[in-house]
N, C-alpha and C positions, 0 to 999 in steps of 0.2 A: 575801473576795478575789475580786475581779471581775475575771479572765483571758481575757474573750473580744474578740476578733479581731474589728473591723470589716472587713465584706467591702467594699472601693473598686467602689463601683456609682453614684457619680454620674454624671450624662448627661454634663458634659466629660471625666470621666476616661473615659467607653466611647468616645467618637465621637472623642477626639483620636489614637487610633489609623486611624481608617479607613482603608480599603485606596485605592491608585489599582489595583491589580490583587490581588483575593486569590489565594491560592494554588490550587493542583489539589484536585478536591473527595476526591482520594483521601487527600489529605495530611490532609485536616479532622479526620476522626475519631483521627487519631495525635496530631494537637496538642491536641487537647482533653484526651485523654490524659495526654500529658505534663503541659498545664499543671496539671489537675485532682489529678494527683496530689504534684507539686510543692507546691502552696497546702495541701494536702490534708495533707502534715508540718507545715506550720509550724500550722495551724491543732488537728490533733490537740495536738500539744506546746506548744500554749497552756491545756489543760484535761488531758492526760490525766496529768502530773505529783502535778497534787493529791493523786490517789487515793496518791500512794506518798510523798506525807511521811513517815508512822508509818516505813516499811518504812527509807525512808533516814536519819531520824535514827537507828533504833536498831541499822542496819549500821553505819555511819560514828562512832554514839558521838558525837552533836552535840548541839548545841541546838535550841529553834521557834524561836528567831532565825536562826540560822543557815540553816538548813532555808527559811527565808522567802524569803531570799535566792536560793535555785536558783530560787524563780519569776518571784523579782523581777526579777534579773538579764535573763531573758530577754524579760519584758516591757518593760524600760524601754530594751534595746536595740534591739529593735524598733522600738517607738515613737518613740523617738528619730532613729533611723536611715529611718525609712519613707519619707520625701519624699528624704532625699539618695540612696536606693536608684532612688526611680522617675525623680529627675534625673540620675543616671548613666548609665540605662537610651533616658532620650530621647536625652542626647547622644551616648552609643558604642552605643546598640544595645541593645535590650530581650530580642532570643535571647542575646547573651553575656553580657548582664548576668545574666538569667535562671539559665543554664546553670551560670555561677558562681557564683553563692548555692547553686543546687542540690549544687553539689562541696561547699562551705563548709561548708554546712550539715549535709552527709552526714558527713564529718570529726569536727565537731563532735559530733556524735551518738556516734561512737564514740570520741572520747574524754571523752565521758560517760559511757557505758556501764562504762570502762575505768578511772575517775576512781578512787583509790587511798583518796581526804579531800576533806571537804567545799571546802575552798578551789581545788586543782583542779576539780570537780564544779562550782562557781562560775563559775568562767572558763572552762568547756567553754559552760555555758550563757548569756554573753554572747557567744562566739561563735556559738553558736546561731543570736540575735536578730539579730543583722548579718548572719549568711546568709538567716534568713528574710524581714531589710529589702529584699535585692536581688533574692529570687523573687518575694514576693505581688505588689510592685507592676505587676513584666512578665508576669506571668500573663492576669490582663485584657485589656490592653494586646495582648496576642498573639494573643488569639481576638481580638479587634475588628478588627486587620487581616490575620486571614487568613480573613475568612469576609467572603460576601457581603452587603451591607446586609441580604436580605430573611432571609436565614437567620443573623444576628448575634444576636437575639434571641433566637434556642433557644439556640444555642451556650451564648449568656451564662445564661441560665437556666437550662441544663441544669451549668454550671461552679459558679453559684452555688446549686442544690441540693444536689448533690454536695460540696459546702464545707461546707455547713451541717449535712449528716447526719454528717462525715468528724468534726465539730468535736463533733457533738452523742455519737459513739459513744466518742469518747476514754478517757473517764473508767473505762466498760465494759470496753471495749479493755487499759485501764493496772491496772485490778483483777484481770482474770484472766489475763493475765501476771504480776506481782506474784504472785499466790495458785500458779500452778502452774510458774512458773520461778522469775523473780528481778525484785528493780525494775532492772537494769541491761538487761534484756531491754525495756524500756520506752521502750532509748533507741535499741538494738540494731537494733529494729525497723525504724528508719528509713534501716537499710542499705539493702537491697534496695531498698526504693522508689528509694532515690535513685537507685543504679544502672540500674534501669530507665529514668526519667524522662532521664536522661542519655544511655544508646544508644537512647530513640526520638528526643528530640531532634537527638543528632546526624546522623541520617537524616533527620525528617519538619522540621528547620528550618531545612534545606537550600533546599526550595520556600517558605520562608514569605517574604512582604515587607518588605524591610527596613525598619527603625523610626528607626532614628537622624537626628536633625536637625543634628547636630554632624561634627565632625571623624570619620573613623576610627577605631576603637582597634587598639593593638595589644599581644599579649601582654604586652609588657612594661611598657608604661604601668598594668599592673596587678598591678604590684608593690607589696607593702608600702609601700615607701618613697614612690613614686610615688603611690599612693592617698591617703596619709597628708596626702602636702603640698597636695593638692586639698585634704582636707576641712578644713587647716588655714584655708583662705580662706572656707570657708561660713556 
């Protein structure tokens, strides 16, 4: 089972953010943060699941079929979703698109944690993928316009090492949780980060430049019902 996350590092996706003004150089270091660790859930929770199949079929009293399915799930909503995440994010804005997959996604995490049977446990984890459709994409996106041309390059290399090691320790990460907690602590995890990622946000993506090409959003245009009939037309 091949679960890894392509990191979005083509030259149109970095450079179509560009800044006409980047932010304050004090805010840089907070968003890198943020985004860093943002991508940094979804990409652990593309690898570090595996390690705890054994542990969840034989809590849950399931099958390998079954059990295929919590990774399946997550990966094919992802996938699925990734391009209509990063087109939501150009037309209402890539901080609040961002910001909300980050909630989503945090949710989602604990009601996996929480999941009682496989079939719940399932559908926690296609929520999952849909939160982590609407963060990876603005992640990028967000260092490329809040940083200056000449220093967009670290930024982006330093976001996409840090992705890469975050993807690479998952598995580690998911075994010794699983060995000295529980596998539901695998998913537990990605409270706190979220929470983090969310009050620096809400402070350091205050100074960042706006990204949207589109109309305004507003709360409530993203509502279920309201989301739903957008993506009916895509």
């Amino acid at each position: 089972m091949n679960n890894a996350i392509r990191e979005p590092c083509a030259e149109a996706s970095i450079r179509s953010g560009g800044p006409v003004s980047p932010c304050h150089e004090a805010v840089g270091p907070w968003v890198l943060v943020a985004t860093i660790l943002g991508s940094s859930m979804a990409f652990i929770d593309g690898t570090v699941v595996n390690v705890a199949l054994p542990a969840l079929q034989s809590a849950l009293n399931t099958t390998v079929t079954d059990v295929q399915w919590v990774i399946e799930a997550y990966s094919l909503l992802l996938s699925a979703l990734l391009l209509v995440g990063g087109s939501l994010g150009d037309r209402y804005g890539r901080r609040h698109v961002f910001v909300i997959g980050v909630i989503i996604f945090g949710a989602a995490s604990a009601w996996c944690g929480l999941a009682s049977g496989i079939r719940s446990l399932i559908m926690a984890r296609a929520v999952q993928g849909f939160g982590a459709a609407l963060l990876v994409p603005g992640s990028l996106a967000i260092i490329s316009s809040s940083f200056r041309e000449e220093d967009r390059g670290r930024a982006i290399g330093t976001w996409s090492g840090f992705s890469a090691i975050t993807a690479a320790i998952g598995p580690v990460l998911g075994g010794w949780l699983i060995e000295q907690v529980s596998w539901r602590a695998v998913f537990f995890i990605n409270l706190p980060l979220a929470i983090i990622v969310v009050v620096i946000a809400i402070g350091a993506f205050r100074k960042v430049p706006a990204t949207k090409k589109g109309a305004s959003i507003g709360w409530e245009q993203l509502s279920l019902p309201s989301v739903s009939a957008r993506w009916s037309g895509v």
